[in-house]
N, C-alpha and C positions, 0 to 999 in steps of 0.2 A: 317613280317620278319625284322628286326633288320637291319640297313643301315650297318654296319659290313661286315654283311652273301652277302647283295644284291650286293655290291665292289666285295665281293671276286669271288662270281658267274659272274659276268661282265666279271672279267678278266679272268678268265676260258676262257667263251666261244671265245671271242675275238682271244688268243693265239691258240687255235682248230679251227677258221676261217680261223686265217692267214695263220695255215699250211695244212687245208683238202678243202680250199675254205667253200662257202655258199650252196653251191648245194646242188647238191640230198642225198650229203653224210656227210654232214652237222649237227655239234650238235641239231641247233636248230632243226630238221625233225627228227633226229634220235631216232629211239626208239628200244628195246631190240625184240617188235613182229615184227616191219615191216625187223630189220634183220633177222630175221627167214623168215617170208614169203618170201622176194627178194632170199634166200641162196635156200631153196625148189623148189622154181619155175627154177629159173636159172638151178635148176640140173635135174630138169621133164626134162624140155624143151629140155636139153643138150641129155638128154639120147634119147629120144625120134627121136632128128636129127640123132646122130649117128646109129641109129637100123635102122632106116627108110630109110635112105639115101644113107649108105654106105654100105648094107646088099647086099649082089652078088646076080646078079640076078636069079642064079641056085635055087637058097633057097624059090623061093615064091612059095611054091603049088604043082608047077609040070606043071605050064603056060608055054608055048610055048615061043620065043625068042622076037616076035614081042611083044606077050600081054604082057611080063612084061617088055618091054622096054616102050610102050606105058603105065602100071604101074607104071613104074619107073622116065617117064618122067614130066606125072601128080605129082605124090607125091612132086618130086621136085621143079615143081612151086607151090605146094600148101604148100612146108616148105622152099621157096627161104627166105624169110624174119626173117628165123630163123638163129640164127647164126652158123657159122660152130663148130664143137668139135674143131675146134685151137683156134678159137677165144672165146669160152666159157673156153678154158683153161687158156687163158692169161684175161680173167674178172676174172675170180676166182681166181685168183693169184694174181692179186690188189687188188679184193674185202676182198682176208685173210691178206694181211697188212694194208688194211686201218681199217678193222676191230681190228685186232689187237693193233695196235694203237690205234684206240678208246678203246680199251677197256681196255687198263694202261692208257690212259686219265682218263676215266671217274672211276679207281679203285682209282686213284689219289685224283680227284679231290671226291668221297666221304669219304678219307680217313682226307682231308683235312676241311671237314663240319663236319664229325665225330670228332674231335677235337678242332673246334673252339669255343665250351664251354668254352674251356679251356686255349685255346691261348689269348680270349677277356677277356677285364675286364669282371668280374662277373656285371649283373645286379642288380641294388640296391632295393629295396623293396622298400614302400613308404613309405618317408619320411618326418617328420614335417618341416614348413617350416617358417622361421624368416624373419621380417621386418627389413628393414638392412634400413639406416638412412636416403635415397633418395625415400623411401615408395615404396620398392619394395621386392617382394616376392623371399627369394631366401632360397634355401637349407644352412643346417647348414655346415660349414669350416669341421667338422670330425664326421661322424656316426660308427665309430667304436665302438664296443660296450665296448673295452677295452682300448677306449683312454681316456685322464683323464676327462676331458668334462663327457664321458656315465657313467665312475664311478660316479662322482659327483652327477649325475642326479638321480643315485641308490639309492643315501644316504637321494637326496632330497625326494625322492619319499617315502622311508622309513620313514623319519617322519611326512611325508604327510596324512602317513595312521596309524602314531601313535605309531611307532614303534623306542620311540627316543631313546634306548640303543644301539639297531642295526644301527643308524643313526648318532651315537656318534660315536661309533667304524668303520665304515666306514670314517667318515670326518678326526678321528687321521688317522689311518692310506694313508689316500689319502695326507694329511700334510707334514707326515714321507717322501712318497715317491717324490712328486713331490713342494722340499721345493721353488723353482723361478718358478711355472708356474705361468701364467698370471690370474688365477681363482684364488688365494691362498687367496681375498678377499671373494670372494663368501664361500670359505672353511672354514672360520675363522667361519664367520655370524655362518652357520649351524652347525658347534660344540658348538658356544654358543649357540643358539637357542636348538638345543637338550639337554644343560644341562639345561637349564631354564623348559623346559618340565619335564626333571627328580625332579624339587623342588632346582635344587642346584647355584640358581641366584646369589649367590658370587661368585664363581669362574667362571662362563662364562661374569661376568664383564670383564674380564683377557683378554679373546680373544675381547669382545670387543672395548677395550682399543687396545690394537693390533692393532688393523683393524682402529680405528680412527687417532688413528699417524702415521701407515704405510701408511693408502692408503687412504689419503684423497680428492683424484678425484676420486674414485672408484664409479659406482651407485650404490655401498650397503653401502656407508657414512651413509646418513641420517638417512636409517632403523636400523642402529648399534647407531643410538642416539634418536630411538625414543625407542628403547629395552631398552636402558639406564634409560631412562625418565620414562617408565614405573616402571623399579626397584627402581629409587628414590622414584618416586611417592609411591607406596607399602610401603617403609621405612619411609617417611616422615606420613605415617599416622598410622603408630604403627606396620608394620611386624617385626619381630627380627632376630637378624642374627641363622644361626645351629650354637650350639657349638658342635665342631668336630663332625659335618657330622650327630648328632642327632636329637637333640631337639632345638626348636628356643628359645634362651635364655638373647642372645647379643643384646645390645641396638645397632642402626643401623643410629642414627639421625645424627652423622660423617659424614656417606657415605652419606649420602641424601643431605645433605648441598654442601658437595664438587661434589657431579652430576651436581644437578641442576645448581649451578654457572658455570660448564665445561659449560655443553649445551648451556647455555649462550655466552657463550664467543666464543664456536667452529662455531653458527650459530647463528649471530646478525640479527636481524632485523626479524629473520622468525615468522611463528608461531608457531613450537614448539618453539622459545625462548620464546615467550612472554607466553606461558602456564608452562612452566618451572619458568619462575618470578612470577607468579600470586600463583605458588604452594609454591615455597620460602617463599614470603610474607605472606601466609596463615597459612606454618609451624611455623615462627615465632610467627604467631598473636595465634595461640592453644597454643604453649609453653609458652605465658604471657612473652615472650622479648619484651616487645614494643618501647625499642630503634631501634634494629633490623630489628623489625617490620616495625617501621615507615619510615626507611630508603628504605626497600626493595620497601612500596609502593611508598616514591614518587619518585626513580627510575622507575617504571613501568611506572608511569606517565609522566615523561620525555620522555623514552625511545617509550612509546607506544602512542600515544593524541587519536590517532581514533581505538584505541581497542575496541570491544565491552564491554570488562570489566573495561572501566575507569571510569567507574561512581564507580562502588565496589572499586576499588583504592582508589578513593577521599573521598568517607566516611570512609573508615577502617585508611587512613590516617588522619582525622580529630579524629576520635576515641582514635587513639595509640596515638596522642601528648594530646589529653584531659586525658586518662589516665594514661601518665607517672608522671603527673603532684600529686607529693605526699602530698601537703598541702604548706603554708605559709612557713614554715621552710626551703624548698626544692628549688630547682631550679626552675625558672619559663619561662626557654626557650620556653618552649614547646606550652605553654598558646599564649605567645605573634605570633608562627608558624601559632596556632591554629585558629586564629583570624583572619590571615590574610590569609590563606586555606578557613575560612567558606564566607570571604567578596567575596575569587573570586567564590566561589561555586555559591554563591547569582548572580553574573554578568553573570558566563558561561552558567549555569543551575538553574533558579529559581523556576522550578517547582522542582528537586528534592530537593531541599534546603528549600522550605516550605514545602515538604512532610516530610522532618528530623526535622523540629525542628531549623531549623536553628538562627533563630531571641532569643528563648529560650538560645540556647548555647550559643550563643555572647554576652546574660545579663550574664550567669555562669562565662565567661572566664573575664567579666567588674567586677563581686566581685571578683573573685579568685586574680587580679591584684590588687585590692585595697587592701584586705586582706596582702595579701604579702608585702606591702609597711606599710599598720601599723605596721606587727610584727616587721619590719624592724625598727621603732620609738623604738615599747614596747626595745626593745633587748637594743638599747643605751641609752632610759630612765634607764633601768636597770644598766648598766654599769656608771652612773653619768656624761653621757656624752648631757647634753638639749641642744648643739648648734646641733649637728647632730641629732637629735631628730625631732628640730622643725623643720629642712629641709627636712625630710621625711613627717611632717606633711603636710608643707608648699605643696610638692609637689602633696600628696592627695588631699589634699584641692583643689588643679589647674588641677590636670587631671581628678580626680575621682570625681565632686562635686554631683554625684547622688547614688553614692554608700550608702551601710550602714556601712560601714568602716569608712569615712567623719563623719559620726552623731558619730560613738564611739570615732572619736578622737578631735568635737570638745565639746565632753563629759568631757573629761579627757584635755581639754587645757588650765583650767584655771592655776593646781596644775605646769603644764609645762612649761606657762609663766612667774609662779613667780621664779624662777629657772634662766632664761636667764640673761645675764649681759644687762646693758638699752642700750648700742649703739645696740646690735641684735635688742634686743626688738622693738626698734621706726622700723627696716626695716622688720619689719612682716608686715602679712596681717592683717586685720581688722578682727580680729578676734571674736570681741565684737558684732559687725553685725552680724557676720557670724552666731555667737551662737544665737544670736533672732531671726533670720530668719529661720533659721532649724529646730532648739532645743524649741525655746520658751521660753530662759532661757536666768535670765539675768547674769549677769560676776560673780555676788558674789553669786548669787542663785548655791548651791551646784547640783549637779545631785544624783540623787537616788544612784548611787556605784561611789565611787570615790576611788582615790588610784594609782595607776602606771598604765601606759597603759595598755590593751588589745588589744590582737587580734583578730579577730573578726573569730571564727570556722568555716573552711570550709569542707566539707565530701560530701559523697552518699547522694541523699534525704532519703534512706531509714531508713539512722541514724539520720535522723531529724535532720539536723544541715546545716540547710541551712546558706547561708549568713546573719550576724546579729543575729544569732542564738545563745543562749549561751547554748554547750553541755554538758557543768559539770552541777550536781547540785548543789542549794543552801547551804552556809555552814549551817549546825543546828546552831539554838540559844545556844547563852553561857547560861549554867542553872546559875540560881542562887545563891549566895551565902548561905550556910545553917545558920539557924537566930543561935544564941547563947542559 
């Protein structure tokens, strides 16, 4: 019985105590049969005294005066104990109002249990129950099934079970109606969510953008940037956008760039950032931007040291600066980065720096520098400038003396020497040594090709043109003159 009902029955009987006493006539004894038995008996009894007792003695038989006095005197010690007809009248004359009164008491008081269905709050069904932040089980704030919460929950459920047009249409309209409730993040999530389900991940960007400027303490932040992260992700490896609502046609590499850098920037240090940079980075590195490229990984690197992916970092960043690097002609920023990326590669990590190749790259990146510094000679040779000439040489010679750059340019130093005014000339290096030691040649001994500088071809192994290498071919011989 519900503590309700068992109050209201307390004070019933209480207020029927105070005014009928406890006794014999008393709620709690009382019952509808034993008023009937006391009302019956009382009225035997009654009837019984007055026949018996007050009946003229004329009336018995036809007995003589004495026998029915002597009758009459026994009967009435044998009903002295019963009570008189006056006083069976005035019992029954209290026992009809007290009965009476119980009995609009007790119409009362079940008129009043007959409606406390209806007076008490309604009983609640069983209901789910949430951990509330001090790790305690407690019912939910509102189980109305029409308060905005139980909508909400309608719409979640509906695309829960797959059904995300009916779960779109719910989340607008719960939007329309209740534009300041405190859910209006949760609301947002699951109309994007539901358009993403339909195919249509441009436009539910829109709510999720939404939801990350509006409600940025909200717990459904992060899930509206890993939804993000996933559409970039999609975009950055070839989906395309609908054009108008059809066919995927629109290139989409825009958006993917400007996501992944938000997530970045919205949530530093997490890890979706650092897989949002590591995708960036890798966008670039497939598109063949390797400036980009190269930037994004060694940000990662910076920004991440104890990633699991920073060893991928560190090689794709030695990669991107070895292949932005376009020949002699070009800039050689990247080479000199390169070099000094593989030295610490070699310090932090030497096993995976013997396992690349590393010791290989750092002789490539030593010709590719030398290379650059002879074309650097050839180019002012050409322009009739030999003081700037033989200071590029001068400086190959001192930095690069193992190169094969060094051997082609003290190939070509004698025709460059004679060229200098004599005060240059005497503050050169020994150059005459230089060329026996190396070359095996002596000053006036010509070399096999001689003529203005070269520089010495650098490319792909695959094009055979390694350092030292010369990738044009031979010019053909001059035919001969035809005789006369």
């Amino acid at each position: 019985m519900p503590r309700c009902i068992r109050s209201l029955r307390d004070r019933t009987r209480a207020l029927y105590n105070s005014a009928f006493g406890s006794g014999k006539w008393g709620l709690q004894k009382f019952t509808t049969k034993r008023i009937s038995d006391l009302w019956a008996e009382q009225r035997a009894r009654g009837v019984r005294a007055h026949l018996l007792v007050d009946r003229p003695a004329s009336t018995h038989h036809g007995m003589g005066v004495q026998a029915t006095k002597r009758v009459a005197a026994s009967r009435r010690k044998k009903f002295s104990r019963l009570p008189r007809v006056r006083t069976f009248r005035a019992i029954t004359s209290r026992t009809a109002t007290a009965l009476s009164l119980q009995g609009a008491v007790v119409s009362i008081c079940m008129v009043l249990l007959a409606w406390s269905p209806f007076m008490l709050p309604k009983a609640s069904a069983q209901v789910d129950l949430k951990l509330s932040a001090d790790d305690r089980w407690v019912a939910p704030e509102d189980a109305d099934p029409n308060s905005p919460s139980s909508q909400l929950h309608q719409a979640q459920m509906a695309l829960a079970r797959g059904d995300a047009a009916r779960a779109y249409n719910l989340a607008t309209g719960w939007l329309d109606r209740y534009p300041a409730n405190p859910l209006r993040a949760h609301a947002l999530l699951l109309k994007a969510d539901a358009m993403l389900a339909q195919g249509d991940e441009y436009k539910s960007l829109y709510d999720y953008e939404e939801l990350i400027r509006n409600y940025p303490g909200s717990d459904v932040f992060v899930t509206a940037l890993q939804r993000e992260f996933q559409i970039a992700k999609a975009y950055a490896n070839g989906l395309r956008r609908k054009f108008f609502n059809t066919f995927r046609w629109l290139n989409a590499d825009e958006e993917a760039q400007e996501i992944l850098i938000r997530v970045q920037e919205r949530l530093p240090g997490s890890q979706l950032a650092e897989q949002a940079g590591m995708e960036l980075a890798d966008f670039y590195f497939r598109k063949r931007d390797l400036q980009l490229a190269s930037d994004a990984y060694d940000l990662f690197v910076q920004n991440y040291p104890r990633s699991k992916q920073v060893e991928k970092a560190r090689l794709r960043l030695i990669y991107t600066l070895l292949a932005a690097y376009k020949g002699p002609l070009y800039d050689a920023r990247g080479l000199f980065e390169a070099s000094a990326r593989l030295k610490e590669l070699q310090a932090l990590d030497p096993v995976t720096a013997q396992r690349v190749g590393a010791d290989a790259l750092i002789v490539r990146i030593y010709e590719s520098e030398a290379s650059k510094l002879l074309s650097e000679a050839a180019w002012y040779d050409r322009q009739d400038d030999p003081i700037s000439a033989e200071l590029y040489i001068r400086r190959l010679v001192t930095e690069y003396p193992k190169s094969i750059a060094t051997l082609i340019a003290l190939r070509e130093v004698p025709q460059l020497y004679a060229k200098l005014p004599p005060l240059v000339a005497k503050a050169t290096p020994d150059y005459r040594m230089l060329r026996k030691q190396m070359l095996g040649l002596d000053w006036e001994q010509s070399a096999p090709e001689s003529g203005e500088l070269k520089a010495a071809p650098v490319g792909a192994p695959q094009e055979n043109t390694m350092p030292g290498e010369n990738a044009s071919p031979e010019p053909p011989p001059t035919p001969a003159p035809p005789s006369p």
